[in-house]
Structures are given as C-alpha cells and as structure tokens.
C-alpha positions as a Markdown table, in Angstrom:
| # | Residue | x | y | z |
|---|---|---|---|---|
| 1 | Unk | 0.0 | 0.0 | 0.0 |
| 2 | Unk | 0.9 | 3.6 | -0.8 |
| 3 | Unk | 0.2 | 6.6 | 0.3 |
| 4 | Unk | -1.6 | 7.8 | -3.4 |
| 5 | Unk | -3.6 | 4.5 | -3.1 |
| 6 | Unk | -6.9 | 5.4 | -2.3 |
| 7 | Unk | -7.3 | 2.0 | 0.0 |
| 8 | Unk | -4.3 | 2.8 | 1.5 |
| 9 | Unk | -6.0 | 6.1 | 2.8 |
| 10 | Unk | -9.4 | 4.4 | 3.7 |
| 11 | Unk | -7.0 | 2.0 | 5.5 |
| 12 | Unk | -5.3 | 5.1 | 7.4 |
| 13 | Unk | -8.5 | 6.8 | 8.0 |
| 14 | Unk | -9.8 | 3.6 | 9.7 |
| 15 | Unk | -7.4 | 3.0 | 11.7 |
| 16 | Unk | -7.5 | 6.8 | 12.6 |
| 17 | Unk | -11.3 | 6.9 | 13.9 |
| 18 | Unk | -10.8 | 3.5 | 15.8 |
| 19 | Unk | -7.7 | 5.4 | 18.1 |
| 20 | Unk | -10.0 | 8.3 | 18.1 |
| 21 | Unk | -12.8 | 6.1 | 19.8 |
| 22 | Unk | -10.1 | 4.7 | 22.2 |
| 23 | Unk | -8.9 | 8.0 | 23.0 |
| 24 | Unk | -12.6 | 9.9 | 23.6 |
| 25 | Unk | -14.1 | 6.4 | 25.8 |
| 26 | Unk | -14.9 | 6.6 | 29.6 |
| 27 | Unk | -11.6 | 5.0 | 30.0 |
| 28 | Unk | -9.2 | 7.2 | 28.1 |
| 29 | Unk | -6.2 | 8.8 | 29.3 |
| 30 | Unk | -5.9 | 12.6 | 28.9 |
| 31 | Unk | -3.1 | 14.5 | 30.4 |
| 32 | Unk | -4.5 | 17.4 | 32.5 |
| 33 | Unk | -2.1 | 20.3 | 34.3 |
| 34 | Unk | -3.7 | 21.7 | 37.6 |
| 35 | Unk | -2.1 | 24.6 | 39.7 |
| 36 | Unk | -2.0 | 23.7 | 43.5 |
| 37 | Unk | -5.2 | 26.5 | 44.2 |
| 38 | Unk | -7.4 | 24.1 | 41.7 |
| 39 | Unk | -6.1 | 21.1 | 43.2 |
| 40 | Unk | -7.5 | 22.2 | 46.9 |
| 41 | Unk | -10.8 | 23.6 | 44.8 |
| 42 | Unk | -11.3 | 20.3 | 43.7 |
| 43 | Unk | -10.5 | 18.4 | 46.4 |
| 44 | Unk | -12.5 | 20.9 | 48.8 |
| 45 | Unk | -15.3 | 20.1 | 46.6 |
| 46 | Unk | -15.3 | 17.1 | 46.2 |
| 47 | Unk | -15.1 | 16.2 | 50.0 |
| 48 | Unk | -18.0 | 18.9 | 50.4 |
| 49 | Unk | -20.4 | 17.3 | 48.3 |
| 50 | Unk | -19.2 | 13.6 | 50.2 |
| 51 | Unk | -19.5 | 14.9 | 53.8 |
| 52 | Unk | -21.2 | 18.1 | 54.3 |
| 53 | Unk | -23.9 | 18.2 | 51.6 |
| 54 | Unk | -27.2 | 17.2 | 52.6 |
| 55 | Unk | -29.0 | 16.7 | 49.7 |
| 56 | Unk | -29.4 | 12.7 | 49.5 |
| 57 | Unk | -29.1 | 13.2 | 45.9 |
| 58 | Unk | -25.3 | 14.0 | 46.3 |
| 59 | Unk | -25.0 | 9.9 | 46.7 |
| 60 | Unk | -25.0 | 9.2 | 43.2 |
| 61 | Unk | -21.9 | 11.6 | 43.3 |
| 62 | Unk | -20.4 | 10.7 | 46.6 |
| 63 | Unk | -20.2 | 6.9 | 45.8 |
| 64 | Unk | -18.8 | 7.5 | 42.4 |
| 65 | Unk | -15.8 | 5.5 | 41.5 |
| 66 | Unk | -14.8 | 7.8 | 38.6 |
| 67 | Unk | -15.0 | 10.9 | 41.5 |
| 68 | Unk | -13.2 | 8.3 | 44.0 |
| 69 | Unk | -10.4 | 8.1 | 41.4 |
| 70 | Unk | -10.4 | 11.5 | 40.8 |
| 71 | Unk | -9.9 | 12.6 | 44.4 |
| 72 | Unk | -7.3 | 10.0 | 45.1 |
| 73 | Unk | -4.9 | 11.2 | 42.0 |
| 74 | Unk | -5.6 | 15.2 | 42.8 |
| 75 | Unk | -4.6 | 13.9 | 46.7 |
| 76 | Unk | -1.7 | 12.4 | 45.3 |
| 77 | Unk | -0.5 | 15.3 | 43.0 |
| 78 | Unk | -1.0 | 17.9 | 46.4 |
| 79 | Unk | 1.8 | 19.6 | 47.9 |
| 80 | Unk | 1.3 | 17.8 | 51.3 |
| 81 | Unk | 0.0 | 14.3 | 50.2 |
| 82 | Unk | 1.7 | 12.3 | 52.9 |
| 83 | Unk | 0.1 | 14.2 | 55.1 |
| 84 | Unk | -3.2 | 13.9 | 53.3 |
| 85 | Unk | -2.6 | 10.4 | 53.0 |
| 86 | Unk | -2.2 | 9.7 | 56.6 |
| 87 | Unk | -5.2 | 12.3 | 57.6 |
| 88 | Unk | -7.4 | 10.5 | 55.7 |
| 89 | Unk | -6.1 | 6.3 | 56.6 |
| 90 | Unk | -7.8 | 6.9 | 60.2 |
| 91 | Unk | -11.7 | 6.6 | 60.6 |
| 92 | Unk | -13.4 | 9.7 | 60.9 |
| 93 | Unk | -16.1 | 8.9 | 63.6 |
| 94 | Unk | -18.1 | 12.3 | 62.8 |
| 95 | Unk | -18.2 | 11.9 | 58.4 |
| 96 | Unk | -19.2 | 8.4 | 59.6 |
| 97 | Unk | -21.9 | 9.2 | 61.7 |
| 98 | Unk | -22.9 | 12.0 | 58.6 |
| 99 | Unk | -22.4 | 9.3 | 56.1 |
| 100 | Unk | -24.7 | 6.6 | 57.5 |
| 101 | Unk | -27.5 | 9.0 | 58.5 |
| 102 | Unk | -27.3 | 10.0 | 54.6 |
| 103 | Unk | -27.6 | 7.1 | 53.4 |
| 104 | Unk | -30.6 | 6.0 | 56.0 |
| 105 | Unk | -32.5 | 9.3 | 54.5 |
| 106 | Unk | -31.8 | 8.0 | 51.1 |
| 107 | Unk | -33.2 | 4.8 | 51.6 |
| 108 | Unk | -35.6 | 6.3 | 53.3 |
| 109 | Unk | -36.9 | 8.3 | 50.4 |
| 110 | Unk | -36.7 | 5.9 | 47.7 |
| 111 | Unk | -40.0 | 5.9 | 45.5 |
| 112 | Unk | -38.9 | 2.0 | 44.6 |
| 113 | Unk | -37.8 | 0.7 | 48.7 |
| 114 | Unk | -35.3 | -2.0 | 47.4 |
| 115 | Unk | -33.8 | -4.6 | 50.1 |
| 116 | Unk | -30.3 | -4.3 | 50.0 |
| 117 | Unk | -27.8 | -7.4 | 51.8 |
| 118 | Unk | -25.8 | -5.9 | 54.8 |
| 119 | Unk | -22.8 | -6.5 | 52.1 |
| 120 | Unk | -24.3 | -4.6 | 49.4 |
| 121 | Unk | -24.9 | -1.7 | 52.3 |
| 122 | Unk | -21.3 | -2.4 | 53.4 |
| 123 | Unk | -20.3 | -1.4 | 50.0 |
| 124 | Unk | -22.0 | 1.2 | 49.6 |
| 125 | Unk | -21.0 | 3.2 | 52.9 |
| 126 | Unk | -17.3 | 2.1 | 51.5 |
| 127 | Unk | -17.7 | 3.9 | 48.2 |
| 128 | Unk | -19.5 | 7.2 | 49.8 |
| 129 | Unk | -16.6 | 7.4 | 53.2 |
| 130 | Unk | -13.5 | 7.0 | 50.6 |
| 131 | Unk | -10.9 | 8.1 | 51.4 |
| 132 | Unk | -11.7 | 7.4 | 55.0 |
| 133 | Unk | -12.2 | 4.0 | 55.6 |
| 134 | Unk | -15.4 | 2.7 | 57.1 |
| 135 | Unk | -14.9 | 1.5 | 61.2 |
C-alpha cells in the first residue's frame, strides 16, 4: 500500500477513527495540568459534596468510583499528600456518623424501597466514606 492509493488512505482513516474512539471512551487517558489552588478547589469540593452536603441526591456523586479516582490522584499530586494520606487512613467517627444518617435518609426516600444485603450496604458506605475507611 501507498500513500496515493486510495485503499491505503481508507485504511489510514480507519485505523484513525478507531484510536479516536479509544482515545474519547470513559476510560481514556488525557493528560490534564492543575495549579496547586485548583487542586485544593477540587479536592475541597469534592469532600463537600461527600461529607457536608445534605442533599441525599449528592450519593450518586459521593459513591462514584470515577469521583473516588479523581480525588485520590488530585490527593496524590498535592503539595502535602503524605500528610493527606495519613489524615485520611484513620476513621473519621463524625463523616461516619454523617455518612450513615445520609444514606438511611436515602433509603428512606426511595420511591422504589429496594432490600439491599448488609454487604451490598457495606459497599456502599465504603464507596461514599473513601478516602476514610469505614470503622
């Protein structure tokens, strides 16, 4: 194949939109530069809408694994991660406390009351106190 052979360019082009696709999916790895006063933005934020936010429609946000990553690599790009890091491997009895009466008001609320298994609740209160863990 060469490049004046008009396969050779559907070829290209092909192979072309199927990166593209790899590179635009959920997945995808982007490179993304963040000054230290938008890393503690979004880390302040992001532990705002987990443990101060009322709203029981912040769950769907707290529990998030794509958020969950997200904190955990702006934690790990912050000027004082280690101490980050070591703040946040002890339980925090009070977001606990917050966490659980959330989640009761959530369940609560539910148009649809669906039984979930002490694991599956386990789980959950996992996903929505990261990066504390769960006492």
């Amino acid at each position: 194949m060469n490049k004046h052979d008009p396969s050779s360019r559907e070829h290209e082009a092909d192979e072309n939109m199927d990166q593209s696709k790899a590179a635009s999916g959920e997945h995808a790895v982007k490179p993304v530069y963040l000054t230290q006063g938008e890393i503690n933005a979004l880390q302040k934020a992001i532990m705002f809408l987990k443990f101060e936010c009322e709203e029981t429609d912040s769950l769907l946000y707290a529990g998030s694994p794509l958020l969950n990553s997200v904190l955990e690599k702006v934690r790990d790009a912050h000027d004082y991660a280690e101490y980050t890091k070591d703040f946040h491997s002890r339980p925090n009895e009070y977001a606990e406390r917050f966490m659980r009466a959330k989640l009761e008001r959530s369940y609560a609320e539910e148009l649809a009351p669906r039984e979930r298994t002490a694991e599956q609740r386990a789980e959950i209160l996992g996903a929505c106190m990261y990066p504390f863990p769960v006492k």
